[in-house]
TORMI-793343 format. One record per residue (C-alpha): residue number from 1; x, z, y; residue in one letter. Coordinates in steps of 0.02 Angstrom, whole numbers, padded with zeros to 5 digits. Each point is the difference from the previous one (the first is absolute). Layout:
REM TORMI-793343
NODE   num        u        w        v   residu
NODE   NUM        X        Z        Y        A
...
END
This chain:
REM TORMI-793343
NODE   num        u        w        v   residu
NODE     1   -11411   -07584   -00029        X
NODE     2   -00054    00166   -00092        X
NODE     3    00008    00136    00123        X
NODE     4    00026    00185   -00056        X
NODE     5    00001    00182    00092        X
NODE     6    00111    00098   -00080        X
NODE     7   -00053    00193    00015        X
NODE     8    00111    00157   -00031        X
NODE     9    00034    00152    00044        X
NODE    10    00189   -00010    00005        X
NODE    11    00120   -00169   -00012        X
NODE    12    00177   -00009   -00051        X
NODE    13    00107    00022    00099        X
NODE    14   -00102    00074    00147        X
NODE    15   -00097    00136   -00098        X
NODE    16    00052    00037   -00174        X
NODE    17   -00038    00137   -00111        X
NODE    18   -00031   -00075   -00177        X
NODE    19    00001   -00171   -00088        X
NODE    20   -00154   -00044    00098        X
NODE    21    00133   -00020    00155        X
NODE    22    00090   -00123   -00104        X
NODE    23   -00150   -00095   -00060        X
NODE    24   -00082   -00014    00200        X
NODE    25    00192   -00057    00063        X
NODE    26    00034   -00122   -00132        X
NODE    27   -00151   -00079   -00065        X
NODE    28   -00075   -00080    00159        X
NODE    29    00163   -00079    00015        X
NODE    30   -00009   -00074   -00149        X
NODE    31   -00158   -00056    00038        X
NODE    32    00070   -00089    00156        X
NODE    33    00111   -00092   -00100        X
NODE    34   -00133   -00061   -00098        X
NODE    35   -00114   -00091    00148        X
NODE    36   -00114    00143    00018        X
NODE    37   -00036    00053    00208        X
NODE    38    00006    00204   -00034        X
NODE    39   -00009    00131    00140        X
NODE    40    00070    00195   -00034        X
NODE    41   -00073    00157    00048        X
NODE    42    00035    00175   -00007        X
NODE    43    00000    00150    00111        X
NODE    44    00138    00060    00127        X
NODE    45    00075    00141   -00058        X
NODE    46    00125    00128    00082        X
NODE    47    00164   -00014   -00093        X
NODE    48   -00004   -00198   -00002        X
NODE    49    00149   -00057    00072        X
NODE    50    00023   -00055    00177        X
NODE    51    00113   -00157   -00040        X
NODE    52   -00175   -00067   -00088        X
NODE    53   -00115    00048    00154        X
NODE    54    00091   -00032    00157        X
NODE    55    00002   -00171   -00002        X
NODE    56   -00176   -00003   -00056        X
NODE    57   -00124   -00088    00111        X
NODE    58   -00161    00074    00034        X
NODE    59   -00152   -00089   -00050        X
NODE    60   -00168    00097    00076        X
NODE    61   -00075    00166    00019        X
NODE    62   -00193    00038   -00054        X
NODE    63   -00104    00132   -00035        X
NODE    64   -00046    00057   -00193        X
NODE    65   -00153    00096   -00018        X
NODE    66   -00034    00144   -00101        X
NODE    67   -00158    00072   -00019        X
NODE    68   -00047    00079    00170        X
NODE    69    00179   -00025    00086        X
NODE    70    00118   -00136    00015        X
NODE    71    00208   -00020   -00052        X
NODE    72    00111   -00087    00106        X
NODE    73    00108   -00172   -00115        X
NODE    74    00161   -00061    00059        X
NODE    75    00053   -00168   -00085        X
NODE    76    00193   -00062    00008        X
NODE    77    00052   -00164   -00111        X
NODE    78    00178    00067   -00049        X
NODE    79    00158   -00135   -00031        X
NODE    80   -00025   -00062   -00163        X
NODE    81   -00020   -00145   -00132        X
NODE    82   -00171    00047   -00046        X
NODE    83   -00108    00038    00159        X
NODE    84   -00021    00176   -00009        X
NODE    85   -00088    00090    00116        X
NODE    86   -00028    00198   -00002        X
NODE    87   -00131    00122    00090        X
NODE    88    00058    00136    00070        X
NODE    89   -00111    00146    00064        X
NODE    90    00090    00183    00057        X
NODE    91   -00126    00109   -00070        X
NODE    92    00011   -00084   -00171        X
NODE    93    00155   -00061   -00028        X
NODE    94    00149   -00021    00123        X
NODE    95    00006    00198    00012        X
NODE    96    00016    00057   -00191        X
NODE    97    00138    00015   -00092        X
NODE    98   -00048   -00089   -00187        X
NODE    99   -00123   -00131   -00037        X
NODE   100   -00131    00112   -00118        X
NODE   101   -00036    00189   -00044        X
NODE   102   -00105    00044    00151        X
NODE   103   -00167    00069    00012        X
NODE   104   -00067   -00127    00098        X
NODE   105    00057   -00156   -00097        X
NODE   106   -00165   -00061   -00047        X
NODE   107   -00056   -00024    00198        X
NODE   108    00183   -00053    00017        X
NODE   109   -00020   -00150   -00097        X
NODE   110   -00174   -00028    00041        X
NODE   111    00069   -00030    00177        X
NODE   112    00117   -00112   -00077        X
NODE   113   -00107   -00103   -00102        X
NODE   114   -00117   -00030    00140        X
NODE   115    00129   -00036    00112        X
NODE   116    00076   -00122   -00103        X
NODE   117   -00151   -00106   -00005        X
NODE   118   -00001   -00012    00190        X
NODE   119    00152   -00057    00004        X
NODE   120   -00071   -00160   -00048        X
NODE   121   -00103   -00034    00137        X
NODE   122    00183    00044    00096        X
NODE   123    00106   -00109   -00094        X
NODE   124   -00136   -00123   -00034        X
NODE   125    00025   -00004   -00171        X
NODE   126   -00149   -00042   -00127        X
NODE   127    00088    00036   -00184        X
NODE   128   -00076   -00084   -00164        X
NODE   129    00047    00180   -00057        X
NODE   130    00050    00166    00035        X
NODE   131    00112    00061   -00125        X
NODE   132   -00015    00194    00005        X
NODE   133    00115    00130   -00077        X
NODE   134   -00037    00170   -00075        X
NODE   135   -00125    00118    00071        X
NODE   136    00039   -00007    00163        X
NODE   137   -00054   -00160    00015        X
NODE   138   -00180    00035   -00092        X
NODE   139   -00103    00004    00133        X
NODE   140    00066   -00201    00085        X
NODE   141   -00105   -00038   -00191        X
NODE   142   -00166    00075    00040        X
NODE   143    00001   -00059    00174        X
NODE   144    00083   -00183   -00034        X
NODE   145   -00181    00015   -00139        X
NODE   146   -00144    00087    00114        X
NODE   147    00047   -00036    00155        X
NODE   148    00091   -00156    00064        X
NODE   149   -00064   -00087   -00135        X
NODE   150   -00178   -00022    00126        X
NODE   151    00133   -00074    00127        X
NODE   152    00069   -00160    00061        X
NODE   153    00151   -00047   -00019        X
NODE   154    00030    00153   -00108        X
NODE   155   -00132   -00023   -00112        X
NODE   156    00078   -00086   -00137        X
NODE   157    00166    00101   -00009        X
NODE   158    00039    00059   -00185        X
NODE   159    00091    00139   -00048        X
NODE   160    00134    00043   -00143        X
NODE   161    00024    00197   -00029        X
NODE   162    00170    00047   -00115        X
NODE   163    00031    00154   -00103        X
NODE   164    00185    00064    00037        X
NODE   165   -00033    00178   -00063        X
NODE   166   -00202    00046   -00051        X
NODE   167    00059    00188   -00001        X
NODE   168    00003    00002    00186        X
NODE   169   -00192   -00028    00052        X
NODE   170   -00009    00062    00155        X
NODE   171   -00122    00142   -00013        X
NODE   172   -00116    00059    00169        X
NODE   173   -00135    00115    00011        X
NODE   174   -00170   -00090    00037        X
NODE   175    00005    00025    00187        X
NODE   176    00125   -00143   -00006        X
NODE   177   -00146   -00139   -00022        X
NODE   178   -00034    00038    00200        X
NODE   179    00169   -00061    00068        X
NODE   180   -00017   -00118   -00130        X
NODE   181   -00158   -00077    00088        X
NODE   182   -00081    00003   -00150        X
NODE   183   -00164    00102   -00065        X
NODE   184   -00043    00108   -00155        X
NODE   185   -00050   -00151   -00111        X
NODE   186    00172   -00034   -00033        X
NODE   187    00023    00207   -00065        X
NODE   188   -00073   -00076   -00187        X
NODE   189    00092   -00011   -00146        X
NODE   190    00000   -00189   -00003        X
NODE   191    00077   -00010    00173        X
NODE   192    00125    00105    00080        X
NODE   193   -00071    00191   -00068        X
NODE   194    00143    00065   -00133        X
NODE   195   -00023    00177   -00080        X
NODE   196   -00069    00052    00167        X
NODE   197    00114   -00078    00116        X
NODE   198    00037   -00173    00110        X
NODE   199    00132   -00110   -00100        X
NODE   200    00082   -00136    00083        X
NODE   201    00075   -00060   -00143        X
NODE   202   -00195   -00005   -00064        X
NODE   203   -00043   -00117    00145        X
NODE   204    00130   -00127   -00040        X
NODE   205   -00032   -00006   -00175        X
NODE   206   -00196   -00021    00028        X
NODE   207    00005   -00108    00150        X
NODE   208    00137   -00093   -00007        X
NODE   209   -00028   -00199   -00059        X
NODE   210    00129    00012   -00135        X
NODE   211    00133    00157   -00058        X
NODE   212    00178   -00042   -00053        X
NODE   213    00126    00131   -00051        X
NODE   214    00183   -00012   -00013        X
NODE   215    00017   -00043   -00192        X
NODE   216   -00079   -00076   -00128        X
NODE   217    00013    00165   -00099        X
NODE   218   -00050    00108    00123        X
NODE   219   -00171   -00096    00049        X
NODE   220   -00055    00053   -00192        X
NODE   221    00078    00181   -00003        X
NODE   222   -00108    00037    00165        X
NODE   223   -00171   -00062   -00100        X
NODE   224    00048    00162   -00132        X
NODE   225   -00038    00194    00033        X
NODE   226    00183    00025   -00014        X
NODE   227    00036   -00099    00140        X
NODE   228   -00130   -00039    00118        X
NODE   229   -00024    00176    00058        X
NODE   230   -00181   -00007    00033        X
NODE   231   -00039   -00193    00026        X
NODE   232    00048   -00054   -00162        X
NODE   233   -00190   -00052    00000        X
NODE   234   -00034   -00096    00150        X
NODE   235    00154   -00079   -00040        X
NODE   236   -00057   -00046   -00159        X
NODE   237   -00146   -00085    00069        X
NODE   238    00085   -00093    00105        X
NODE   239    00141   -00055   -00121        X
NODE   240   -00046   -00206    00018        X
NODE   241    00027    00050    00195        X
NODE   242    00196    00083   -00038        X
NODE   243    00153   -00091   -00019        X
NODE   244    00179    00077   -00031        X
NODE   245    00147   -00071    00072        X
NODE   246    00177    00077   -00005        X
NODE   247    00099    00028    00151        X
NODE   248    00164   -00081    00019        X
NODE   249    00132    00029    00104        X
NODE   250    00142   -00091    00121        X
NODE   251    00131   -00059   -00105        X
NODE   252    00088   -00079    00167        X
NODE   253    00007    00186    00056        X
NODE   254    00033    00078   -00187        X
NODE   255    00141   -00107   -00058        X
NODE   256    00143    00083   -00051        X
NODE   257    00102   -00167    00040        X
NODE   258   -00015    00022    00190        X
NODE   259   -00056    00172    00038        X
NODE   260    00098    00074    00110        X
NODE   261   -00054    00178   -00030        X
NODE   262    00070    00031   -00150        X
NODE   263    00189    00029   -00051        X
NODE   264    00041   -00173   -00077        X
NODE   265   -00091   -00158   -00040        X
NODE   266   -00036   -00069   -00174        X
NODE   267   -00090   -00118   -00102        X
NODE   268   -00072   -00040   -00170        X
NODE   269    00146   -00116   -00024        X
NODE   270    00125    00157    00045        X
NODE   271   -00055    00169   -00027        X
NODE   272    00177    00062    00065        X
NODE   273   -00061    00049    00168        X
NODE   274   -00159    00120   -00085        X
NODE   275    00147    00105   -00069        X
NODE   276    00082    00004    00153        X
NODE   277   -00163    00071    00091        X
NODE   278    00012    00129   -00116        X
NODE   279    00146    00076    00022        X
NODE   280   -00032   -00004    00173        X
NODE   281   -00150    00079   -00002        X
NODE   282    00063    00160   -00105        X
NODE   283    00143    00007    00129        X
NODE   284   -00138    00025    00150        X
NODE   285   -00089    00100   -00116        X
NODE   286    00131    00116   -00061        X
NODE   287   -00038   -00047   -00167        X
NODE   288    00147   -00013   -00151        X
NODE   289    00070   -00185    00017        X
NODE   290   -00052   -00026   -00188        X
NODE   291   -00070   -00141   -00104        X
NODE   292   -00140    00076   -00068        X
NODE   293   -00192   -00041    00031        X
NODE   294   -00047    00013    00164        X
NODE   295   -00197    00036    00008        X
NODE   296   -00091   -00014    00163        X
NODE   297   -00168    00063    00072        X
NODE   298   -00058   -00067    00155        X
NODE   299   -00162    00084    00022        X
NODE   300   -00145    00090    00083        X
NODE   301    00032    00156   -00076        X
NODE   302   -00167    00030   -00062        X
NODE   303   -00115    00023   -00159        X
NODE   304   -00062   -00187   -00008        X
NODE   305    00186   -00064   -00003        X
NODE   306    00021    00121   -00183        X
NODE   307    00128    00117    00089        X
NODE   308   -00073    00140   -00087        X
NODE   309    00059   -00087   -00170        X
NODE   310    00205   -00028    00084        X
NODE   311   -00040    00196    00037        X
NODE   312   -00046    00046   -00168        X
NODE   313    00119   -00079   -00091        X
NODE   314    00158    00009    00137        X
NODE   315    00093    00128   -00138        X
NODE   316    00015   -00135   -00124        X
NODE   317    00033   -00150    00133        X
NODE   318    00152    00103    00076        X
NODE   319    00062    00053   -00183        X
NODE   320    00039   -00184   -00016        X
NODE   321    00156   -00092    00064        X
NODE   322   -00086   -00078    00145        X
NODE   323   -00031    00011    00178        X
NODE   324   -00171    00022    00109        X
NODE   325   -00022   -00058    00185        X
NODE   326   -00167    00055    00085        X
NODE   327   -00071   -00076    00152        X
NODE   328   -00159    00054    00095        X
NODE   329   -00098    00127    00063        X
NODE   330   -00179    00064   -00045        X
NODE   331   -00053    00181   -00070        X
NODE   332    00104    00139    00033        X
NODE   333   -00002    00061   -00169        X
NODE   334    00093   -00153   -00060        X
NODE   335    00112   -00003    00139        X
NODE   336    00051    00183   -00013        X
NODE   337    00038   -00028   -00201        X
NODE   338    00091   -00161    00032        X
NODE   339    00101    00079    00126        X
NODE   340    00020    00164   -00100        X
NODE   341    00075   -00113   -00161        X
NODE   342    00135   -00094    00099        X
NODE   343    00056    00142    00078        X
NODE   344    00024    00075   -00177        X
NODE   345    00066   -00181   -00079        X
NODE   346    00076   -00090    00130        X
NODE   347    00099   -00087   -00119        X
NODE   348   -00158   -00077   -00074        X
NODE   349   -00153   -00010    00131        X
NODE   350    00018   -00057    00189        X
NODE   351   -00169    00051    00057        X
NODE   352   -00047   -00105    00184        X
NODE   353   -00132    00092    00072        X
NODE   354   -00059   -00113    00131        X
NODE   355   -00042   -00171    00056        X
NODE   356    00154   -00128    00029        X
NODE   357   -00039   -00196   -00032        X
NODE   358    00195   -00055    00036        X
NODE   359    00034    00140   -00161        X
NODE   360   -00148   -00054   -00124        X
NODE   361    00083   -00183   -00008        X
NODE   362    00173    00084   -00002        X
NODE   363   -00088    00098   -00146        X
NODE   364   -00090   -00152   -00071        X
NODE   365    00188   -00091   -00024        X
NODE   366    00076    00128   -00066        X
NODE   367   -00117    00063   -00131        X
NODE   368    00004   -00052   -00171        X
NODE   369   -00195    00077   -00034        X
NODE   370   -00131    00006    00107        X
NODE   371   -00133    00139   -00060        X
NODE   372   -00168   -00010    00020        X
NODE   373   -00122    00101   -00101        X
NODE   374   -00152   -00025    00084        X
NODE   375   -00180    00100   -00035        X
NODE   376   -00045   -00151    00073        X
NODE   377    00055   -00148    00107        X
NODE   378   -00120   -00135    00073        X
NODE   379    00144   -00114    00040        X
NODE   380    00163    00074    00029        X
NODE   381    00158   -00079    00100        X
NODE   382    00134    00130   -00074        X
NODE   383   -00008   -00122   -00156        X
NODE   384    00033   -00157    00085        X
NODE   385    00144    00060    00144        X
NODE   386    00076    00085   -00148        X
NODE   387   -00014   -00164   -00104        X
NODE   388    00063   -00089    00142        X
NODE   389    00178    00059   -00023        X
NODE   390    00014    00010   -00160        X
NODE   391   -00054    00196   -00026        X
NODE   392   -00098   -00013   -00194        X
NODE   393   -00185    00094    00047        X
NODE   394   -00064    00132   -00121        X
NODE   395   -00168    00035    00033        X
NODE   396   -00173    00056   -00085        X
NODE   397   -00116   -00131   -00049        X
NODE   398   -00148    00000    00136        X
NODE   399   -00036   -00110    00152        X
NODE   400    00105   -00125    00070        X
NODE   401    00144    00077   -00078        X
NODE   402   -00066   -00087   -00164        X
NODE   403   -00005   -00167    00078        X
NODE   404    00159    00000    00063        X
NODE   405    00109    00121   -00122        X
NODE   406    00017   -00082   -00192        X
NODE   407    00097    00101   -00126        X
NODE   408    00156   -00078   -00060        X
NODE   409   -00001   -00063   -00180        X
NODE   410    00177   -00020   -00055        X
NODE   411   -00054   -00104   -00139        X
NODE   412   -00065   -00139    00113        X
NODE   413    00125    00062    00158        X
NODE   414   -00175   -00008    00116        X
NODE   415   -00087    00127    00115        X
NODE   416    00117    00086    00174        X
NODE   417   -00054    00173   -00041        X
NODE   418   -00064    00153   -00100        X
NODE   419   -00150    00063   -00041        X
NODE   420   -00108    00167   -00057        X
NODE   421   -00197    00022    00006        X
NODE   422   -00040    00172   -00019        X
NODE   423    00004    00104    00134        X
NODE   424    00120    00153   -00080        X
NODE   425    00175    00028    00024        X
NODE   426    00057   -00035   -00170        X
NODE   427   -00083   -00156    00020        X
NODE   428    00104   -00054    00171        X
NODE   429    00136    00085   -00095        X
NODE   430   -00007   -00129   -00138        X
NODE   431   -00010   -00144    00142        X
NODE   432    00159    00073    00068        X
NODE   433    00101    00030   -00159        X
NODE   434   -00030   -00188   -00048        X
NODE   435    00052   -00048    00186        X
NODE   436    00165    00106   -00027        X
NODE   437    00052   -00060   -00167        X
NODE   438   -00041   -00172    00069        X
NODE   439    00137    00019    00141        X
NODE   440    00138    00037   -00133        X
NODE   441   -00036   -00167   -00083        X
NODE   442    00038   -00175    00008        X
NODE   443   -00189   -00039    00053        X
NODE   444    00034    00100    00150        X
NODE   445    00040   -00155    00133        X
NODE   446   -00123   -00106   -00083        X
NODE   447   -00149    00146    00051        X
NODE   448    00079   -00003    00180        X
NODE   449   -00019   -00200    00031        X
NODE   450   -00158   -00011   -00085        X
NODE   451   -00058    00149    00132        X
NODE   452    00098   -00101    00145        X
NODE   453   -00097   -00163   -00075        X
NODE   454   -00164    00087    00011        X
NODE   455   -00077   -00061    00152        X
NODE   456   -00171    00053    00102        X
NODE   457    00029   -00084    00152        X
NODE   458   -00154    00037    00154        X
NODE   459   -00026   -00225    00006        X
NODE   460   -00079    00005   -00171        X
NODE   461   -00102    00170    00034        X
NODE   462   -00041   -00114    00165        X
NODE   463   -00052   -00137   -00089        X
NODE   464   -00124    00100   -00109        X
NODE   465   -00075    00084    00155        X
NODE   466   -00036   -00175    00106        X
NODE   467   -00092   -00056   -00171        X
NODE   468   -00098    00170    00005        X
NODE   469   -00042   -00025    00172        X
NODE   470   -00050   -00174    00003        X
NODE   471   -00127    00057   -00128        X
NODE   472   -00045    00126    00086        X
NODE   473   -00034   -00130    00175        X
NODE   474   -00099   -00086   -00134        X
NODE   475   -00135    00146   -00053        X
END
């Protein structure tokens, strides 16, 4: 049986601050399903709840070292379907608010990534491979390559290292190498040095056995300038070593059939209850009770997700006869304007500022358009919840929102979305026009079933990642 670690720094729905969360929670499940023995990992952090960690059962205590002192590790296996264990430490973790965004992150997750390979010897656990997750899981790459590689049983253990985001690196000053247990020949250019700095997201890409990233798109957007933000080369070098594969999601959990979180249930075969949702949802809202477009943003609110292009062109989206529901929180800039416009149009723009998962589906039935005009987007979920009930995606043409979002051709009557590629207003202006004309004609149902047929369910993503691993096991 193929045997996996599964390493990240947060895990739906203990930790959660991005589609990472959604990616650690749902994939090893999948996984599961699919004969594979996978373990979970990921650090204990303050504001998890206590339903998930009083029941948990501890597993060991052990001391991590780091450089000339030493960290205390707590492990407890928490109730769930997919061992999952997490370390807790006070220091580190269990007394901070958020997950990131502290000074100390870099010895943070050093801590964590050695402590996560002692867990092994814990849990005895021997993986075929580790499969690490953005730069805070770097380092597990260099050590799973230098270090354990010279020891039995550990020796042969392989590791997979995947790309949700390459503009977070995880950046330290050189001193970090020490706590790191490493020395100054890894501070070179073809190891973990980057314009002066430490990157973990360097270490995984150069030591890690093979790269994947979370679409097929994105794994040749990050090889470019434009995209790779500084390791567009090494990842070009190692382009026979990078795979993309796009993230799915829970359709058992996103299925506007049986979800009871939203308003009313429908299906592709009766579309009756989406209108319902609708009206509902400009009731709660205070919204006009109107049939007119109904376009939704559910959204860090935050220059990669193309906010700055809904900002710029927000005269001419209210000047039409529709309505705009924002959802999310991010840079207070955007959150100040977004608040500043509904309180001027409340008739047009219900602006959410904060985090609510019970109203995003309520949002995600009710919707007619989901809007997402991304600078760029390695995978993106928005697409596929909003596909899931039958909201038609308009989106810009980069990442894994190109492999999932085709633009409708009302010759043919194929494609679940719409589309633009430059990154202008007028150009997700156009996208939007087409989307709204769309809605006022007899296409209009046949763009919402071909979204609701559109499916990118986690077992195939699973399936693709076994075969990745297996030749991995094989190197």
């Amino acid at each position: 049986m193929l045997k996996i670690l599964f390493v990240s720094s947060e895990v739906s729905p203990y930790a959660k601050s991005g589609g990472l969360g959604d990616v650690a929670g749902s994939l090893p499940k999948a996984l599961k399903n699919n004969g594979v023995d996978v373990r979970v990992v990921f650090p204990k952090y303050k504001n998890i709840k206590e339903e998930y960690t009083k029941s948990a059962d501890f597993i060991g205590s052990y001391k991590v070292k780091l450089e000339w002192r030493e960290q205390s590790a707590s492990v407890y296996q928490l109730k769930a379907d997919v061992p999952t264990y997490v370390i807790e430490n006070d220091y580190y973790f269990s007394n901070r608010d958020g997950y990131y965004g502290y000074n100390d992150d870099g010895e943070r997750f050093t801590f964590f990534c050695k402590a996560t390979l002692d867990l092994l010897n814990i849990i005895d656990f021997v993986p075929d491979v580790i499969h690490c997750n953005d730069w805070q899981t770097g380092p597990i790459c260099v050590y799973a390559k230098d270090y354990y590689s010279r020891y039995m049983p550990l020796s042969n253990i392989k590791s997979l290292f995947t790309i949700h985001n390459i503009q977070y690196q995880g950046l330290c000053g050189r001193g970090i190498l020490g706590l790191m247990g490493l020395n100054d020949g890894y501070f070179t250019s073809d190891k973990l040095e980057f314009n002066g700095m430490v990157s973990f997201m360097k270490a995984g890409v150069v030591y890690a056995d093979a790269i994947s990233t979370v679409s097929r798109t994105y794994s040749y957007e990050i090889q470019t300038g434009q995209y790779g933000y500084g390791l567009d080369g090494m990842l070009r070098a190692r382009a026979n070593d990078l795979t993309g594969i796009v993230n799915g999601i829970d359709y058992s959990q996103d299925n506007p059939s049986t979800n009871k979180l939203i308003y009313a249930n429908f299906d592709i075969n009766n579309l009756a209850g989406k209108k319902e949702n609708k009206r509902k949802l400009q009731e709660e809202l205070g919204l006009p009770q109107r049939d007119v477009p109904v376009i939704s943003v559910i959204s860090r609110l935050v220059d990669q997700k193309g906010i700055n292009l809904i900002i710029d062109s927000i005269g001419e989206i209210l000047s039409k006869d529709i309505q705009l529901v924002i959802l999310g929180t991010g840079d207070g800039r955007y959150e100040y304007m977004f608040k500043e416009f509904s309180y001027r149009h409340p008739d047009k723009i219900s602006a959410n500022i904060l985090f609510d998962n019970t109203l995003s589906k309520k949002i995600y039935a009710a919707s007619d358009m989901f809007l997402m005009p991304s600078l760029f987007e390695p995978c993106g979920l928005g697409q596929l919840f909003a596909m899931s009930y039958g909201t038609v995606p308009i989106v810009r043409t980069t990442g894994g929102l190109v492999d999932t979002v085709q633009e409708y051709n009302f010759e043919t009557k194929e494609g679940n979305g719409f589309n633009f590629h430059d990154y202008i207003p007028s150009g997700m202006m156009w996208a939007l026009n087409n989307a709204i004309n769309a809605y006022y004609s007899d296409d209009w149902e046949n763009i919402v079933r071909n979204a609701m047929n559109t499916k990118f369910s986690w077992d195939n993503s699973a399936k693709e990642y076994i075969e990745l691993y297996e030749k991995i096991k094989a190197k």
